[in-house]
N, C-alpha and C positions, 0 to 999 in steps of 0.2 A: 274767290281766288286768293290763293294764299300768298302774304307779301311778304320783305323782308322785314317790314316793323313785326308781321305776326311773330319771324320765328327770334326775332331781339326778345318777342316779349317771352315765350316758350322755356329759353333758353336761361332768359334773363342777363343780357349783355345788351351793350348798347347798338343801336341802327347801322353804326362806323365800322362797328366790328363784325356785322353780319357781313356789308357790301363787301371788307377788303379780303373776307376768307372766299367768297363766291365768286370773287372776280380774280381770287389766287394773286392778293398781291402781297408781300413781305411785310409783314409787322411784328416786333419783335416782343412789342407789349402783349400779342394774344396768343396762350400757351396751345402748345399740340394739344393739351387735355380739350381746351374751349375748342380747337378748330373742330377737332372730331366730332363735339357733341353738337355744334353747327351745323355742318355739313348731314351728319344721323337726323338731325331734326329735320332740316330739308327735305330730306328722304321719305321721312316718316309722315309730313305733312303734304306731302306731293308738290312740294313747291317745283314750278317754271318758272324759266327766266323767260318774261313777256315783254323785255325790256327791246323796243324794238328802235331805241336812240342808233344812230350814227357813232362809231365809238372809234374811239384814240387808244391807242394801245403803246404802252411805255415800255420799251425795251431795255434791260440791263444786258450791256453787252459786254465780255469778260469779265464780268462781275460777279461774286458771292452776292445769290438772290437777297441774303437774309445782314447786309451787309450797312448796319444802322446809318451809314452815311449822305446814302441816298430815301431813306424811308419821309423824312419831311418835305423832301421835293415831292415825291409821290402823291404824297397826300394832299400837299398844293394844287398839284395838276389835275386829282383826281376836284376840288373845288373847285377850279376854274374853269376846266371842260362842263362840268352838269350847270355852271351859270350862261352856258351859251349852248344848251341842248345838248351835249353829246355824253356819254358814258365811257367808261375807261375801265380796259383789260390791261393786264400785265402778264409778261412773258420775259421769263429769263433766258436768255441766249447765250451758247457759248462758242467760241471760237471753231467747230468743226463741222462738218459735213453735214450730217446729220437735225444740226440745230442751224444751218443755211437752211436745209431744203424747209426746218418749219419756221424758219422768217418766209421763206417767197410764199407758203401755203397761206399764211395767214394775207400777208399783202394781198394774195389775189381775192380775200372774201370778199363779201359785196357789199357786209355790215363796216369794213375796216376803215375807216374816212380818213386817216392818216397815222402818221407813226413819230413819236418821238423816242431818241435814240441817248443812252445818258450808260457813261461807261469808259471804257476802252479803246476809242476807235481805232478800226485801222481799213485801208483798202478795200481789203473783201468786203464788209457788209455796206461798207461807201458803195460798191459797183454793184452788190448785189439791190441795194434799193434806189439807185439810179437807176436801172433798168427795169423795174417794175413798176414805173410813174404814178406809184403813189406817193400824195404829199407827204412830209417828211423833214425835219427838223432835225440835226443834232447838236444836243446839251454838251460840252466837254470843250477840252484843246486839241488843236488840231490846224495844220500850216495852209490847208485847203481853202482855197479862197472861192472857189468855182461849186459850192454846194452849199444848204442852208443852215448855217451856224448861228450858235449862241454859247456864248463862251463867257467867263471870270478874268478877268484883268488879274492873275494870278501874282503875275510881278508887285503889283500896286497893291492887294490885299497886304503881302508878306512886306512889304515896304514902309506901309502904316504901321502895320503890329511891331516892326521891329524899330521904328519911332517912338513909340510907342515906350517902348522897353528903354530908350534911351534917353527920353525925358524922365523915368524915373531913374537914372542914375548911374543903370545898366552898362559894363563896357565889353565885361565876357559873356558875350553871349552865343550857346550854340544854335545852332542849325541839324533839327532833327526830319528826315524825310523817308521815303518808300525810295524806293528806285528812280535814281537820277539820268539813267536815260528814257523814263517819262518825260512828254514836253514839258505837262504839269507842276513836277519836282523843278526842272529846267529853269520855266520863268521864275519862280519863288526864288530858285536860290538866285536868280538874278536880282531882285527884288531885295533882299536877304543885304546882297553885295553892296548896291546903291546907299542903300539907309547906312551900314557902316562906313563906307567911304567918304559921306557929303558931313558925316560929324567927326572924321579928320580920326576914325580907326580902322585898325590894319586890319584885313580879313587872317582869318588864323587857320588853316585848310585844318587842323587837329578838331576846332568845335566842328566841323561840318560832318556830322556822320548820316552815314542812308544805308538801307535796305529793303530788299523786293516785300518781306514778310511783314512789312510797317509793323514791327516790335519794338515797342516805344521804350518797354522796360530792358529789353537785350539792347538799342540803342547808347543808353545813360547807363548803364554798367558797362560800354567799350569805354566811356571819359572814365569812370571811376580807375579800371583798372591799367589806364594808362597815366591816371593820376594828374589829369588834366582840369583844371580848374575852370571853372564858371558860373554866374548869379543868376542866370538867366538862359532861357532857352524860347524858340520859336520852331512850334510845331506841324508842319502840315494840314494835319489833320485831326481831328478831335480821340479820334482810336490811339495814335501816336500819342496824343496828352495826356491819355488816360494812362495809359502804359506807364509813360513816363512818370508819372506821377505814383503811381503805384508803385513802381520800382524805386524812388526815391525814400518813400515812405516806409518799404519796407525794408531801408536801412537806416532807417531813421532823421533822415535828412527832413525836416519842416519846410512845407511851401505853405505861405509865397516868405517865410521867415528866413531861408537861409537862399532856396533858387526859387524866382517865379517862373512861371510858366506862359505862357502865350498861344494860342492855334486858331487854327482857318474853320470854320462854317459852324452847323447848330444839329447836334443830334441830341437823342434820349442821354447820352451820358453826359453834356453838360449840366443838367439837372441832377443828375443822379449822383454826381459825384460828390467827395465831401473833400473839401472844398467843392463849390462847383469852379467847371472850369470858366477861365477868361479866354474869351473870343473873339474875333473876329469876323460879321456875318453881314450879307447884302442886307443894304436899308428899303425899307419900304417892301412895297409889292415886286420889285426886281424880281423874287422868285417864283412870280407869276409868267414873267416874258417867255421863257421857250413854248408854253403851253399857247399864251397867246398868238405870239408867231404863227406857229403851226395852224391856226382855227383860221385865222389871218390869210395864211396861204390858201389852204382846206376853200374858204367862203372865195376868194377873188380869183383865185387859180394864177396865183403872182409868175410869172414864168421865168424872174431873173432870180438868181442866188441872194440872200439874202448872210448880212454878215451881223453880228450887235455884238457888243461887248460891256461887259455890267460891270461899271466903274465904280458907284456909289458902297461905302462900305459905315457900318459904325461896329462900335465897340462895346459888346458885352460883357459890362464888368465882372459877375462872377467873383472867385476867389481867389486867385492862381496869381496876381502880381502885387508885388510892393516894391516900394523905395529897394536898391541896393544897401543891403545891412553894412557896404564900406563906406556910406555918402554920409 
């Protein structure tokens, strides 16, 4: 019987990278040239999936599949499910009709033992997997108290980092985001507000800029060219940092020598960056809980809503801050 280590060895890529093309999930490290000659190998070696585990299927909902921000949760979950027997599919979902009817398809398989949901939510796919009682967790923010959540203390993530920023010296600092009528952007910029307030500075609505396209570099070119000064910035998200940072740099602006930089979670571009970036990211195994939850649910068949919220945070130093060059 041919395995997935046969066609790793075949192919000559590692085990990780056979399982996340076979089970179609998002990885930004393995190029279309390898998925192809993966998937051909398979072909070619008659590989079956005889994988007859119970499986967790991760749903990106409103989300760009291939959208680095979520790939290390992915990956998480894909280790934490195979430590408790189960296997994990991935399906990206979008917002219409069509990609409804193949969430409820998949919900009703009989291999499907529950779903965790990490994205966008809203409504429709709330009701649509209420009514399909399969287990079911979802990853994100959301005001729903009556369904199974696992959420980031968003406000208190941005509340540290920009403490953070203020212990080195920091006083203008902006506020760069995606679209603020997300709940997400919401609590941060809440977040954002407190840490400036409790060190007795004004909030300044010019540093706070957001947009839907999270262009981190079209962001810090709106201060440039309104000639808006600042040392410091606090970035949502690491796509936004990079941006940012890009665009700084390629006006010659030096980080963390002239503006630091600061963002929320851990993907491929904190490493990649030069500087890398400085972040902010859950401590510990935290990013193991949705998964756990769900298996949690899945094994006891828990019947009441479950609520958690992942408070603990540390600080990845990175390269991205220093002292204020005025202190």
């Amino acid at each position: 019987m041919v395995t997935q280590k046969d066609i790793a060895d075949f192919v000559g890529v590692s085990r990780t990278a056979v399982s996340l093309v076979l089970n179609n999930a998002p990885n930004s490290t393995v190029s279309e040239k390898t998925k192809e000659l993966i998937l051909k190998a398979a072909k070619e070696l008659g590989y079956k999936d005889t994988d007859v585990k119970p499986k967790i299927c991760y749903v990106f909902y409103s989300r760009d599949a291939n959208d680095p921000r979520y790939f290390q949760h992915l990956r998480v979950t894909e280790e934490a499910a195979a430590r408790y027997g189960y296997s994990m599919l991935f399906m990206s979902i979008k917002p219409d009709p069509n990609d409804h009817q193949r969430l409820k398809e998949l919900a009703r398989s009989q291999d499907t033992a529950g779903i965790l949901v990490s994205g966008l939510l809203d409504d429709t796919i709330i009701e649509i997997l209420e009514e399909t009682k399969v287990p079911h967790v979802y990853y994100g923010s959301t005001d729903r108290t009556d369904i199974n959540v696992v959420t980031t203390d968003y406000s208190k993530v941005c509340y540290e980092a920009v403490r953070h920023l203020i212990e080195l010296g920091h006083r203008r600092i902006a506020f760069f985001s995606g679209s603020l009528r997300l709940l997400i952007n919401k609590r941060e910029l809440a977040g954002y507000s407190k840490a400036l307030e409790e060190a007795g500075i004004e909030v300044d609505k010019a540093l706070i800029q957001s947009g839907a396209e999270e262009d981190g570099d079209e962001l810090c070119s709106r201060l440039r060219e309104l000639d808006v000064y600042y040392t410091a910035a606090y970035c949502t998200n690491t796509v936004i940092q990079f941006g940012v940072l890009q665009g700084l740099k390629r006006h010659g602006i030096a980080v963390p020598g002239q503006i630091s930089l600061i963002g929320h979670g851990y993907t491929e571009l904190v490493k990649l960056s030069i500087p890398q970036l400085t972040t902010m990211i859950l401590s510990g195994d935290q990013k193991e809980i949705p998964a756990i939850r769900l298996i949690e649910i899945i094994q006891r068949k828990t019947p009441d809503p479950i609520y958690e919220c992942l408070t603990d945070f540390e600080l990845f130093p990175g390269g991205t801050t220093a002292r204020c060059p005025a202190t």
